[in-house]
N, C-alpha and C positions, 0 to 999 in steps of 0.2 A: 369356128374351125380352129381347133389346138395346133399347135405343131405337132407338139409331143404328149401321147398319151403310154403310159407307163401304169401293165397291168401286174400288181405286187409292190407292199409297201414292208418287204424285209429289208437285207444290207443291200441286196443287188438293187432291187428297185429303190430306193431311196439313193442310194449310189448313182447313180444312172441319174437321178434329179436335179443331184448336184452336180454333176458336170456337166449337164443341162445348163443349167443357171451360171454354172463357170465357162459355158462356150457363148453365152448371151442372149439365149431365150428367155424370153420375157415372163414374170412368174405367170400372167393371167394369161399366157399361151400353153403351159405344161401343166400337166393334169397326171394323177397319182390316183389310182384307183386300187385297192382294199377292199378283200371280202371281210378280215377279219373287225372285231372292234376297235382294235388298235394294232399300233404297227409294229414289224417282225413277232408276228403272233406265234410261229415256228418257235420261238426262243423261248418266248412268254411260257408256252405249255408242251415243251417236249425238256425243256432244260430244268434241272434240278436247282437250287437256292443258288447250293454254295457251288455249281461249277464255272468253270474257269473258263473264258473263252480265249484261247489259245487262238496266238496271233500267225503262229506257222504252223502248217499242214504235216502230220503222220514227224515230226523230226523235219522237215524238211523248212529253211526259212522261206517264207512269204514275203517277199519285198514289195511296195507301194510304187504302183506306178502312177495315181491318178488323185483325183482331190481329197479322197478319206484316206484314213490311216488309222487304224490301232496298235496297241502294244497287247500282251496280253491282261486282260481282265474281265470282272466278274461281270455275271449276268446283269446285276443292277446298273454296274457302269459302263456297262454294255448299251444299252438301252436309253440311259442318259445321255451317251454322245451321240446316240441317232435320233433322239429327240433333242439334243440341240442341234444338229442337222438342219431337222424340218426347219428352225426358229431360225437359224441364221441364213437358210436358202429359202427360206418364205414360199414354200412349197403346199401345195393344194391338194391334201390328203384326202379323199373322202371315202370314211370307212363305213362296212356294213354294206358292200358295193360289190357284186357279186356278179362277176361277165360271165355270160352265157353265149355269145357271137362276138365274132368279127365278121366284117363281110365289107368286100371292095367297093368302093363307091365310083361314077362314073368317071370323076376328076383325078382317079388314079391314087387317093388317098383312103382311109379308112371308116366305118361307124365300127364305133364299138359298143354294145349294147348291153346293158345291164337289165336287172327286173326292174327298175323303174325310171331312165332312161336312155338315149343315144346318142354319146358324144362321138361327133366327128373329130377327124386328126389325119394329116401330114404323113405320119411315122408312128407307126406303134412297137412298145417292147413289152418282151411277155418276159415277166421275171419271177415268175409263183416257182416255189420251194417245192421240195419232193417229201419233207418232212410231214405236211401238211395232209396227203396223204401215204399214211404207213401201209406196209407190205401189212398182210395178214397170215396168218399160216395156212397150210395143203389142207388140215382138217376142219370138219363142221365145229363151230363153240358150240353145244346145245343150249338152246334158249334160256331155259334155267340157271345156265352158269355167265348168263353175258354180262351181269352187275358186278362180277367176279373178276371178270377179264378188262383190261387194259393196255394201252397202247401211249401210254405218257405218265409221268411220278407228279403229276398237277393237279390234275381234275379231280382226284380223290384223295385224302388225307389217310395216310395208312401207318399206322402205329401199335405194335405188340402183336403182329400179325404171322401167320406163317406166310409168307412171300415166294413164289415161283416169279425168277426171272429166266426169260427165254432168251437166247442170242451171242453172240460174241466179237461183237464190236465196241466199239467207246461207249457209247449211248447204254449196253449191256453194263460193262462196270460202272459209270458211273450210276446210273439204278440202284443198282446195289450197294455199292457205297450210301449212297444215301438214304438208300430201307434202310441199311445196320444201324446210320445214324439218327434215325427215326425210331430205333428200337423192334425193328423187325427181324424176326429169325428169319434167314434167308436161304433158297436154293437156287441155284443157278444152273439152267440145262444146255450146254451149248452140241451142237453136233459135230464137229471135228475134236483132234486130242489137244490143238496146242491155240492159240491165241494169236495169229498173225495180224489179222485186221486192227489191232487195238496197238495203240503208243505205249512206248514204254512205262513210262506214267502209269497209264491206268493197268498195266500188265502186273505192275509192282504192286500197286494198292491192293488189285484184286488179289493178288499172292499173299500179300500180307493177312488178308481179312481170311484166308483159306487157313494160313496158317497159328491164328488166333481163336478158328474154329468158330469165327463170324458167321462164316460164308460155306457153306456145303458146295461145291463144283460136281456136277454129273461129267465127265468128259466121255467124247462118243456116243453122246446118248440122244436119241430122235425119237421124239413124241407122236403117238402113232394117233392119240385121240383121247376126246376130255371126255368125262362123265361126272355128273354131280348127285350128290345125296348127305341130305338133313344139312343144309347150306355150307357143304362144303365139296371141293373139286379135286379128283384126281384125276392125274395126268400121265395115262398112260404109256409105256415106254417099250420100242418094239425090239429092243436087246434082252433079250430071256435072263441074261446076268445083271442088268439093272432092274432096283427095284422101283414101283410104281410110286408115286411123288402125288400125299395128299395136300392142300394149301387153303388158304382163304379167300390167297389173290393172287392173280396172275396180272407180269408187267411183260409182255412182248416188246424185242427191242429188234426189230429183225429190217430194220430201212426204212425207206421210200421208194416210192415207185414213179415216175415218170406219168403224169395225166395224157396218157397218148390218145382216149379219143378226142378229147378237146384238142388240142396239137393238130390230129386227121381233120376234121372238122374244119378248122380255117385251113389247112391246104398246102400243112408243113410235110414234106414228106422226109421220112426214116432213114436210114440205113443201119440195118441190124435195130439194137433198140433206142440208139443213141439219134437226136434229130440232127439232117444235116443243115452244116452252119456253114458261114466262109469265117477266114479271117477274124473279120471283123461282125461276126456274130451273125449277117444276114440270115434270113431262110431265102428258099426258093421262091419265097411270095416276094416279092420285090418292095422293099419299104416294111417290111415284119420281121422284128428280132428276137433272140431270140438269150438270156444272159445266166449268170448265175446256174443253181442247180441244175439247170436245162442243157449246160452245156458240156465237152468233155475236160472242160479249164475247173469243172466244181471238186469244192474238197473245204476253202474255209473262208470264212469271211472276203479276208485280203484278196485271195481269187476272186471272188464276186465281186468286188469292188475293183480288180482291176478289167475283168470283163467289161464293165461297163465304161471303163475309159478308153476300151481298145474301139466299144460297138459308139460310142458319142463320137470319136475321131470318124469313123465311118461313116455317119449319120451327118455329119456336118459335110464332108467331102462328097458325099453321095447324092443328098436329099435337101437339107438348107441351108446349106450356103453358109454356116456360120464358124467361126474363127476360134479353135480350142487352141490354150496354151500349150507351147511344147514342156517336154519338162522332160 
């Protein structure tokens, strides 16, 4: 029987382990379950090389309330301080680990069941990213054209290509930033005129690359539906005054979505689309939490990592009894 099992091994769930380990849970009581093969697999394959992980939210500063802390930095070193993490919190990772259930057990605590087994626990925290899965668009991709389409600048190496990027958030420019710097001729479709969702930062890159004639901007323009022929894809456009955008490859940058039937499923109920939480991150399931992108505190790293030092203060006052530092 774990105390703590902890489903997602991004910054929230790795977060969440260490203040584990910082309120006195024992390591061979806390358990760290991952679908992916390694851990904040979100960063690994939705983040560009050279981007920056930015330590505050949209301009706003992020202040540390809990045992991690960044400043701003790169994806590599990114990655290195939550792999020294795991090393210096002696944390039980095990990836390739793919839950499928939660389900009550009689003692009032949890199994959590994966494809190949069921670990029992105390307390469970569900801390999976919304990265992991992306929105898709209103229209059909036709079969033909889905080796074409894309939903991250990882999985496939693109170079000298004509580039459709979809979207208008951060994730959109920097995409595109990073096709130009890959040597891709680039178009960008987003459907409003102006660019609120994106930082200034990336507001100004994208402007500059617009205005170096990097970067084609459709502004106002909505994709009504793809077709493909002799391997390549147009993307049709349902404003009569724009014109229809052939390409080689399309990168959709358009979010995440919240995995609400697993959520329904263990017995988290909604309000609106957002799950409700207290405080201190509980759900309704009494003993099931809930941190990170899941909650309405999500936006950037430092949020996620302070969620998880508000829901460990909870968890210990609530559930085990154990002693977190104040700070």
């Amino acid at each position: 029987m774990y105390d703590l099992i902890i489903i997602g091994a991004g910054p929230a769930g790795l977060s969440m382990a260490a203040e584990a380990r910082s309120a006195g849970i024992a390591a061979d009581r806390l358990l760290v379950l991952e679908k992916g093969e390694a851990h904040s697999w979100s960063i690994r394959k939705f983040y560009p090389e050279k981007k920056l992980v930015e330590a505050n939210y949209k301009g706003k500063p992020a202040i540390c309330n809990g045992v991690m802390c960044i400043p701003d930095l790169s994806k590599d070193e990114t990655l290195s301080y939550l792999d020294q993490a795991i090393a210096d919190h002696q944390l039980d990772v095990r990836y390739s680990e793919s839950v499928y259930g939660i389900e009550r057990r009689e003692d009032d605590g949890f199994d959590v069941r994966t494809g190949d087994s069921t670990y029992p626990c105390r307390v469970c925290v569900i801390a999976i990213g919304i990265l992991g899965r992306p929105n898709k668009p209103d229209y059909k991709i036709p079969p033909a054209a889905r080796s074409k389409v894309h939903f991250d600048v990882t999985s496939t190496v693109l170079e000298d290509q004509d580039v459709l990027v979809v979207g208008g958030g951060d994730s959109a420019s920097e995409y595109a930033q990073y096709l130009v710097q890959c040597g891709n001729r680039v178009t960008l479709s987003y459907r409003r005129d102006s660019f609120d969702r994106m930082t200034q930062l990336n507001r100004e890159s994208l402007r500059a690359l617009e205005q170096r004639e990097q970067v084609t901007i459709l502004r106002g323009s909505n994709i009504e539906s793809l077709s493909e022929s002799d391997g390549r894809v147009t993307a049709h456009m349902a404003e009569p005054d724009i014109a229809d955008v052939t390409f080689d490859h399309a990168v959709y940058a358009l979010g995440g979505s919240t995995p609400q039937n697993f959520l329904h499923e263990v017995g988290i109920e909604f309000e609106g689309k957002l799950p409700e939480v207290t405080a201190g991150y509980e759900t309704n399931v009494k003993g099931l939490y809930l941190i990170g992108d899941l909650t309405p505190a999500s936006g950037s790293i430092i949020l996620a990592f302070n969620t998880s030092r508000e829901a460990m203060k909870d968890i210990c006052s609530s559930h085990l009894g154990c002693q977190i530092d104040p700070r």
